[in-house]
OpenMM code with the backbone's topology and positions (N, CA, C; nanometers):
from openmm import Vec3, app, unit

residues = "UNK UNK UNK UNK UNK UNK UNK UNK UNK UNK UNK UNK UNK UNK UNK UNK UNK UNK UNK UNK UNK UNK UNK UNK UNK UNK UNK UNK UNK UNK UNK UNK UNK UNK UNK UNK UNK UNK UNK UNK UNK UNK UNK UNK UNK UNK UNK UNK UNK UNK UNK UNK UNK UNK UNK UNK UNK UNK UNK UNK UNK UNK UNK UNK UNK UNK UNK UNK UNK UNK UNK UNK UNK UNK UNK UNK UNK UNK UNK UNK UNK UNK UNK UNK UNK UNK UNK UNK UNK UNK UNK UNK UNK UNK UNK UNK UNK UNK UNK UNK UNK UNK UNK UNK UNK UNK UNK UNK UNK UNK UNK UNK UNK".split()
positions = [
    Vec3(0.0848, -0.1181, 0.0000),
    Vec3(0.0000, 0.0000, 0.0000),
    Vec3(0.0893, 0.1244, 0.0000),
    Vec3(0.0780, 0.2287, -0.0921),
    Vec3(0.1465, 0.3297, -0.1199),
    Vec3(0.0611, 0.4624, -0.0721),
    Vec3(0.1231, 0.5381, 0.0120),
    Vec3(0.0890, 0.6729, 0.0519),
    Vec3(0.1156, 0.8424, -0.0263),
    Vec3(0.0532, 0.8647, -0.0095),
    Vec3(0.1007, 1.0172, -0.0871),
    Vec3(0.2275, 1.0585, -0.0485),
    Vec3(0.2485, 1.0587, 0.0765),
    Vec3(0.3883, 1.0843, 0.1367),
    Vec3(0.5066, 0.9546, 0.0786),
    Vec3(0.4835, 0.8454, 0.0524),
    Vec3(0.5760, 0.7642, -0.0278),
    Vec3(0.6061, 0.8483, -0.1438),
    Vec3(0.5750, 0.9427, -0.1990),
    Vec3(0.6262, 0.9778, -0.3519),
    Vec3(0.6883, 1.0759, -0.3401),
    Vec3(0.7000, 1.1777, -0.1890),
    Vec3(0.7826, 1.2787, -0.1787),
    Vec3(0.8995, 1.2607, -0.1513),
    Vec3(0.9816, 1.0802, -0.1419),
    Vec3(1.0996, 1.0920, -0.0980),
    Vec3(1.1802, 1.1239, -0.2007),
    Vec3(1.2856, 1.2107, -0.1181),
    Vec3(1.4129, 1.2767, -0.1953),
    Vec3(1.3645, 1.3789, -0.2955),
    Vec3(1.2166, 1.4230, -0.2823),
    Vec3(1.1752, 1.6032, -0.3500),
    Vec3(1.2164, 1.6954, -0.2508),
    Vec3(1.2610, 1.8025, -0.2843),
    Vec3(1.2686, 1.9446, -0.2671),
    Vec3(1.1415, 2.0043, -0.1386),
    Vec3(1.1456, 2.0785, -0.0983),
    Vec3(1.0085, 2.1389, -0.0100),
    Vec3(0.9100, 2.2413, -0.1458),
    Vec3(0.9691, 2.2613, -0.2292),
    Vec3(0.9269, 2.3995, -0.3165),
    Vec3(0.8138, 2.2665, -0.4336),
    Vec3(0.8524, 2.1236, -0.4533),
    Vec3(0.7563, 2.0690, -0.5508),
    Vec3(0.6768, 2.0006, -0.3889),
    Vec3(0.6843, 1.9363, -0.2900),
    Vec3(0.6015, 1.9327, -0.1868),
    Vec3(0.4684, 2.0755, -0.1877),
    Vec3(0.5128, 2.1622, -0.2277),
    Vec3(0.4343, 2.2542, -0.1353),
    Vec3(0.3388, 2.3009, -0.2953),
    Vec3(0.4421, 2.2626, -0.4340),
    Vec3(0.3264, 2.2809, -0.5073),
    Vec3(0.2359, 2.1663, -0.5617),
    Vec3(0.2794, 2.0682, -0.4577),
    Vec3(0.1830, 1.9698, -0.5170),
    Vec3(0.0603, 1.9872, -0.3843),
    Vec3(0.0878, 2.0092, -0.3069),
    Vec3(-0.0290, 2.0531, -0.2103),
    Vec3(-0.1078, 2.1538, -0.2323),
    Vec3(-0.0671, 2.2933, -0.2974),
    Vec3(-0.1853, 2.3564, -0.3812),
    Vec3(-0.2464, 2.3240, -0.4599),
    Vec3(-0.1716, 2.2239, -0.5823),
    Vec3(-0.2362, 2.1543, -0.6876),
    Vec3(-0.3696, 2.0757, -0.6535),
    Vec3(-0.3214, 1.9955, -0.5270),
    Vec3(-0.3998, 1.8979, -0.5224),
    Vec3(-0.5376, 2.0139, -0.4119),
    Vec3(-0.5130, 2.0958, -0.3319),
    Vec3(-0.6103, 2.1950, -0.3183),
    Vec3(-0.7013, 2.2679, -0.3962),
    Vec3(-0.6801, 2.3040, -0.4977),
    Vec3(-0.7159, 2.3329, -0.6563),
    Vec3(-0.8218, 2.2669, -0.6739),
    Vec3(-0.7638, 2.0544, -0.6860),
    Vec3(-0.8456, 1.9842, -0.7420),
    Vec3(-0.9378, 1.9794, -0.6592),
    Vec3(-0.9237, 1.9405, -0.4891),
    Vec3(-1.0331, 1.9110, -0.4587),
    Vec3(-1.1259, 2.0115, -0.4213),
    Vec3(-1.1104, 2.1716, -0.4964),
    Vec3(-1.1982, 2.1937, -0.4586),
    Vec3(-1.3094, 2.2069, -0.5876),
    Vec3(-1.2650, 2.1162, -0.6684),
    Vec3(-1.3609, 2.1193, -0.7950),
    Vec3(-1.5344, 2.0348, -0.8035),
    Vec3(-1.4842, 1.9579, -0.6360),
    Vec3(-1.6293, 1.8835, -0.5868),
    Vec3(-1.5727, 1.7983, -0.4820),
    Vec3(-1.7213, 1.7591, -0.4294),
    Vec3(-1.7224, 1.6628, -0.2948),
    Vec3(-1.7046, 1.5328, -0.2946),
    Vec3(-1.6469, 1.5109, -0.4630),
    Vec3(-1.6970, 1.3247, -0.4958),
    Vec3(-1.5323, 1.2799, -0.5375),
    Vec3(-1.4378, 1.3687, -0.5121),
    Vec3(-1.3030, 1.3537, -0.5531),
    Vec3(-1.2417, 1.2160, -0.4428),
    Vec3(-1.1984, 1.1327, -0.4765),
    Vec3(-1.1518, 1.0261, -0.4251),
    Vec3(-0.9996, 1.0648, -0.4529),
    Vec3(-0.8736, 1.0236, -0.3690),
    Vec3(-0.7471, 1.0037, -0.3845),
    Vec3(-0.7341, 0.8785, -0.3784),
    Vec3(-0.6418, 0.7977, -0.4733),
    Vec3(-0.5895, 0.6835, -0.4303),
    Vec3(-0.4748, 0.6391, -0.5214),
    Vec3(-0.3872, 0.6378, -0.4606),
    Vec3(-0.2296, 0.6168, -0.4793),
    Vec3(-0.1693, 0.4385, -0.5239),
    Vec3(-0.0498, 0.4936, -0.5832),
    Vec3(0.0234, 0.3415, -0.6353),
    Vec3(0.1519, 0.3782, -0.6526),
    Vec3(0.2050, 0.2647, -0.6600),
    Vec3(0.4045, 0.2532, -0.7094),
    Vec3(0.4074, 0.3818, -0.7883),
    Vec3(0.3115, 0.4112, -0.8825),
    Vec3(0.3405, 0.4936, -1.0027),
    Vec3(0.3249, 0.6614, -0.9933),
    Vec3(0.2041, 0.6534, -0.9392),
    Vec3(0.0972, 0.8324, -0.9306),
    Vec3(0.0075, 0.8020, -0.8251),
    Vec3(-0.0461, 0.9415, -0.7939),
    Vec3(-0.1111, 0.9521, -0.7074),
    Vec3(-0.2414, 1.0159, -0.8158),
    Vec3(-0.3863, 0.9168, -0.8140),
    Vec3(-0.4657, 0.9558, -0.8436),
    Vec3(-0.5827, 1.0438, -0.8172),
    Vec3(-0.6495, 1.1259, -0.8981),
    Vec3(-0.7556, 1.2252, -0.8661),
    Vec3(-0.8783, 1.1558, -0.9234),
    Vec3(-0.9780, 1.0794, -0.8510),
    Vec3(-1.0857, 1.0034, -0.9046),
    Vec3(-1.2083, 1.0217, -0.8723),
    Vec3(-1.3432, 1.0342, -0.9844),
    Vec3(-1.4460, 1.0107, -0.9554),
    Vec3(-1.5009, 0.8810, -0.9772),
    Vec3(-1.5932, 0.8385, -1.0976),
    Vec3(-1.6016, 0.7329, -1.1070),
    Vec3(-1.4581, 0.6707, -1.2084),
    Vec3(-1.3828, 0.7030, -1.2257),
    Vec3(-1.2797, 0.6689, -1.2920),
    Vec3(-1.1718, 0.8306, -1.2976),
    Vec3(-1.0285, 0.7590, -1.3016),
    Vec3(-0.9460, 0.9292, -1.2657),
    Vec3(-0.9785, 1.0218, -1.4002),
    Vec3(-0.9685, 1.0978, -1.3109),
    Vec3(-0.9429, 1.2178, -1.3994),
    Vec3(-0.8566, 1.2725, -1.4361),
    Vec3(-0.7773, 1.2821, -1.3024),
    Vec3(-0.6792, 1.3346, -1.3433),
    Vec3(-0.5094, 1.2354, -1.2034),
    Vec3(-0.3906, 1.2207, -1.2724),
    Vec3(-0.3032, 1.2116, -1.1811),
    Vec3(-0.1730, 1.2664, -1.1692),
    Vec3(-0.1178, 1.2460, -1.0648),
    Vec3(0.0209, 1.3190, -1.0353),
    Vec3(0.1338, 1.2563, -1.0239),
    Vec3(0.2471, 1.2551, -1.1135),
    Vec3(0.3384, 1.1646, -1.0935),
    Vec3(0.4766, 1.2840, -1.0177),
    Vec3(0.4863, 1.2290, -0.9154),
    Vec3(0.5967, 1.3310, -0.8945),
    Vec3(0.7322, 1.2841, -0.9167),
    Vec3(0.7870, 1.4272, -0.9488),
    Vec3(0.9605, 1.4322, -1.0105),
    Vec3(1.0664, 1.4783, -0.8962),
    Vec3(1.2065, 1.5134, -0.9091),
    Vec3(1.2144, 1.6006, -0.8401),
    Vec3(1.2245, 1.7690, -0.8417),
    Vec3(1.2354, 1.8043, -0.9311),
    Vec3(1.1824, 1.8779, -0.9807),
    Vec3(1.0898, 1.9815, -1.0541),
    Vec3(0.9793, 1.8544, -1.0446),
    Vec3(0.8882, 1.9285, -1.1301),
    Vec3(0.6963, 1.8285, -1.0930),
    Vec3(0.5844, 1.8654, -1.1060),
    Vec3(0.4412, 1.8119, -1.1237),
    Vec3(0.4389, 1.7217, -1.2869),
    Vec3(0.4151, 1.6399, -1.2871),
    Vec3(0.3974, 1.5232, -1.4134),
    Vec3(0.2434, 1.5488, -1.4048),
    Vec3(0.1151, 1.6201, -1.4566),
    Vec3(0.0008, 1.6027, -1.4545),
    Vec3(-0.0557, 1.5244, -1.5674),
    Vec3(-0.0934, 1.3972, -1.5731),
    Vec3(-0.1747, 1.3515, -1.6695),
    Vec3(-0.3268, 1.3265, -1.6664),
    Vec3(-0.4113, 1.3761, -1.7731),
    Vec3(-0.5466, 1.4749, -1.7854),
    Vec3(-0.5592, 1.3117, -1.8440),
    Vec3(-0.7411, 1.2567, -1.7996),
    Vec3(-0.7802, 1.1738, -1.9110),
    Vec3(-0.8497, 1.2377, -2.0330),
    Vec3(-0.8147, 1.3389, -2.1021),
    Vec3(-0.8258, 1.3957, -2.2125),
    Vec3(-0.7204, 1.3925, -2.3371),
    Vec3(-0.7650, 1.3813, -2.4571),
    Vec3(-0.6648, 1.4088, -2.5666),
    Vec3(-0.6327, 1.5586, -2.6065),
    Vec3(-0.5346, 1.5595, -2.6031),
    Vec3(-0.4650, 1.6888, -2.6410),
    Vec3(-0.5203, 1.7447, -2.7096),
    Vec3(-0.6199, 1.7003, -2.8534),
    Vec3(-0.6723, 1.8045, -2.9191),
    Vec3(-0.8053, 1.8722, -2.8253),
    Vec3(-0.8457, 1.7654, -2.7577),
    Vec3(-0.9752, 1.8236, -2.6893),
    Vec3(-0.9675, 1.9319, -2.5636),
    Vec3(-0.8338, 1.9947, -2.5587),
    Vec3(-0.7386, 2.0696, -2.4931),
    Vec3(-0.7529, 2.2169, -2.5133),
    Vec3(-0.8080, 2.3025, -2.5229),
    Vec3(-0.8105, 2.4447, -2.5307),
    Vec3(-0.6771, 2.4982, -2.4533),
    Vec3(-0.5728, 2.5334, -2.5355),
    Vec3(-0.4140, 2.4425, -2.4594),
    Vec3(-0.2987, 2.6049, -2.5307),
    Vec3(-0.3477, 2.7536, -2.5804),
    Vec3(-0.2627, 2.8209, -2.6523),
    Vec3(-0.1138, 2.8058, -2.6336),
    Vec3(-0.0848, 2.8171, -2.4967),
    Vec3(0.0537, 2.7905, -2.4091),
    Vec3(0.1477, 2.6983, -2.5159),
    Vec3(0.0500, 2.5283, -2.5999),
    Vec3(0.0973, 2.4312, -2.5676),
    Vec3(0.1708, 2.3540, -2.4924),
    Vec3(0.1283, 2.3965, -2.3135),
    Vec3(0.1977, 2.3180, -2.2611),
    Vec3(0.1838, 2.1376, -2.2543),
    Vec3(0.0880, 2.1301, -2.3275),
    Vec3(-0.0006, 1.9773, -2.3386),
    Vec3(0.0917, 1.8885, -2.4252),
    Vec3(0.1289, 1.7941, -2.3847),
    Vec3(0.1685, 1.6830, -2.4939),
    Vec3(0.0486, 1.5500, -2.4880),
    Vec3(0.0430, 1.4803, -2.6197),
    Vec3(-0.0175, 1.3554, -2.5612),
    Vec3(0.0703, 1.2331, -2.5143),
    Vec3(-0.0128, 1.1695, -2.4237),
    Vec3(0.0596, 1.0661, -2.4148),
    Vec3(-0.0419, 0.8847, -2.3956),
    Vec3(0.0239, 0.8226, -2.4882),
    Vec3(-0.0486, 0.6770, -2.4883),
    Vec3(-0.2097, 0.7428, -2.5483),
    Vec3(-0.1653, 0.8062, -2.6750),
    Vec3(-0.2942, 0.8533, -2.7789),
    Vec3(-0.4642, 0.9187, -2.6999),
    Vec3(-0.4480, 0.8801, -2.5435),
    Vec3(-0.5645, 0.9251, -2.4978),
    Vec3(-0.5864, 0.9781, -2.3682),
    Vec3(-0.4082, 1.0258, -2.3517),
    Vec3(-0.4239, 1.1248, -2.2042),
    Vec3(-0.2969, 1.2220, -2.2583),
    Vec3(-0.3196, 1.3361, -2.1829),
    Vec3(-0.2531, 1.4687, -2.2099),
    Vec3(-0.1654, 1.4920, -2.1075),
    Vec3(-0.0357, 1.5489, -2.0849),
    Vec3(0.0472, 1.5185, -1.9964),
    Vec3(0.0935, 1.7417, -1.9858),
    Vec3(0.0683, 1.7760, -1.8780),
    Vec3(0.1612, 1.8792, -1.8938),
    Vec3(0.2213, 1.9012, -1.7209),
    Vec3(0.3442, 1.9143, -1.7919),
    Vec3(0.4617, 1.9292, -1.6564),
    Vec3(0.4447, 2.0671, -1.5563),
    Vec3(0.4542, 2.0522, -1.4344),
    Vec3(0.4091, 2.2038, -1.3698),
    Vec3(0.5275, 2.2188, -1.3099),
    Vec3(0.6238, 2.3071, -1.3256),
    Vec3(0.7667, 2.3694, -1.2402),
    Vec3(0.6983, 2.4662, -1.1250),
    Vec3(0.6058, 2.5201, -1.1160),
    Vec3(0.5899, 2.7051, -1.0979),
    Vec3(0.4361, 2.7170, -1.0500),
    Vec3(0.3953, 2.7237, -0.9623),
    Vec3(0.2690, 2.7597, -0.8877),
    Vec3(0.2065, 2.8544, -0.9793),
    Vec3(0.2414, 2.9333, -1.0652),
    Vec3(0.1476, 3.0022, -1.1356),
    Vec3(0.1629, 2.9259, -1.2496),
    Vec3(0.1685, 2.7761, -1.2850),
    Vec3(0.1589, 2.7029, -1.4168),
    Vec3(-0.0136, 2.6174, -1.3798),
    Vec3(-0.0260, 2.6376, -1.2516),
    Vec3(-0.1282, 2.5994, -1.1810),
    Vec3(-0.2597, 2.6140, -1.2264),
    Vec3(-0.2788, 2.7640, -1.2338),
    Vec3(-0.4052, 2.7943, -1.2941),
    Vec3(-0.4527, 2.8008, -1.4252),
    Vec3(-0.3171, 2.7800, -1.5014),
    Vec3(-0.3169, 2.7356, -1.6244),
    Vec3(-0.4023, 2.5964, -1.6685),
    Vec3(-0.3515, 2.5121, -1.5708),
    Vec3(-0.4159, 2.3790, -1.6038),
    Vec3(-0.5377, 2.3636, -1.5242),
    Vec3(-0.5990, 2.4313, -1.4058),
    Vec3(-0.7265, 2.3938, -1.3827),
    Vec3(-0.8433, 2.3968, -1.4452),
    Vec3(-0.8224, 2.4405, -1.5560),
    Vec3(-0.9938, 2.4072, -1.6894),
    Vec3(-0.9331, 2.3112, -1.7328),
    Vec3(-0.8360, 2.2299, -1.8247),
    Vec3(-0.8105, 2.0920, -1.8769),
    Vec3(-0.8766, 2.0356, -1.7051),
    Vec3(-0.7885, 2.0372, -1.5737),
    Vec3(-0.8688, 1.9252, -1.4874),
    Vec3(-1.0552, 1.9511, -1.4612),
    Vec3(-1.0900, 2.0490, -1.4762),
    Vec3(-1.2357, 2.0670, -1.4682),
    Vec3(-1.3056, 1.9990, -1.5866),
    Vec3(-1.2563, 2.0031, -1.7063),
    Vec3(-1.2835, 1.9688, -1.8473),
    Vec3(-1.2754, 1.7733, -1.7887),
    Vec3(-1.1789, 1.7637, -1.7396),
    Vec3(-1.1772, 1.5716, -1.7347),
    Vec3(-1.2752, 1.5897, -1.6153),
    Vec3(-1.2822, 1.6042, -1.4820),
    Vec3(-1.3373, 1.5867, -1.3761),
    Vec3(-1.4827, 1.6006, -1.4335),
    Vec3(-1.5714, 1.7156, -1.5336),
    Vec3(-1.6898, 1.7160, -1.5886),
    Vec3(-1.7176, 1.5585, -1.6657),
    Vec3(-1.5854, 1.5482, -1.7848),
    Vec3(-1.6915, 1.4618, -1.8308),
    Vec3(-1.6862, 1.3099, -1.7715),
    Vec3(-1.6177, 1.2948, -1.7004),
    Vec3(-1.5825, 1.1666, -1.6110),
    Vec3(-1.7114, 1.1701, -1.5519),
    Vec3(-1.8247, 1.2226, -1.5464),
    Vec3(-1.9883, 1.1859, -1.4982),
    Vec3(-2.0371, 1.0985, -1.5883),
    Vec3(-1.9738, 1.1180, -1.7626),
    Vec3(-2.0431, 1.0732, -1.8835),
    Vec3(-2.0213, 0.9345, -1.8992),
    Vec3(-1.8879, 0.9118, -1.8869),
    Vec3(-1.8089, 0.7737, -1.8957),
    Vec3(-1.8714, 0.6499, -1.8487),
] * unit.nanometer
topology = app.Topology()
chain = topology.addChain("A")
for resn in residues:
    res = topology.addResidue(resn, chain)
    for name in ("N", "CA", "C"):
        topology.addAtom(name, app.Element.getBySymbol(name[0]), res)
């Protein structure tokens, strides 16, 4: 069984502290947000994730269950990855609010699924 705190070993305090806004962000997008963690990421789930966090040491790994084109994305900070999730890297607490409509955009249609 893997903990959220299992993925901060050997990070920095500066990606700790922006993955704790991040993940503040998400949950405050609703009351039905589930966390649940593995070897790999730490997931953001309703009835299936929406969105997860792979941490670096340096940097937020966010992967969106959205495709990049379905991405309203000017920045291009979006890459795809595995043809049906969108991956963009967060260094910088103000890369933050950048990506909370892609996670609102998955967290919405994850009702449909």
């Amino acid at each position: 069984m893997y903990t959220e705190e299992d993925h901060f070993s050997g990070v920095n305090d500066n990606i700790k502290k922006l993955y704790q806004t991040l993940k503040a962000r998400i949950l405050d997008l609703g009351n039905d947000i589930q966390i649940k963690t593995n070897k790999s990421y730490i997931a953001f789930l309703r009835k299936k994730n929406f969105a997860a966090v792979r941490v670096a040491k340096s940097l937020l790994k966010l992967t969106i269950n959205l495709q990049k084109s379905e991405l309203n994305d000017p920045l291009r900070k979006a890459r795809e990855v595995e043809g049906v999730l969108s991956e963009v890297r967060i260094k910088e607490p103000n890369e933050i609010q950048y990506v909370i409509p892609f996670i609102q955009q998955s967290y919405n249609r994850n009702l449909t699924w």
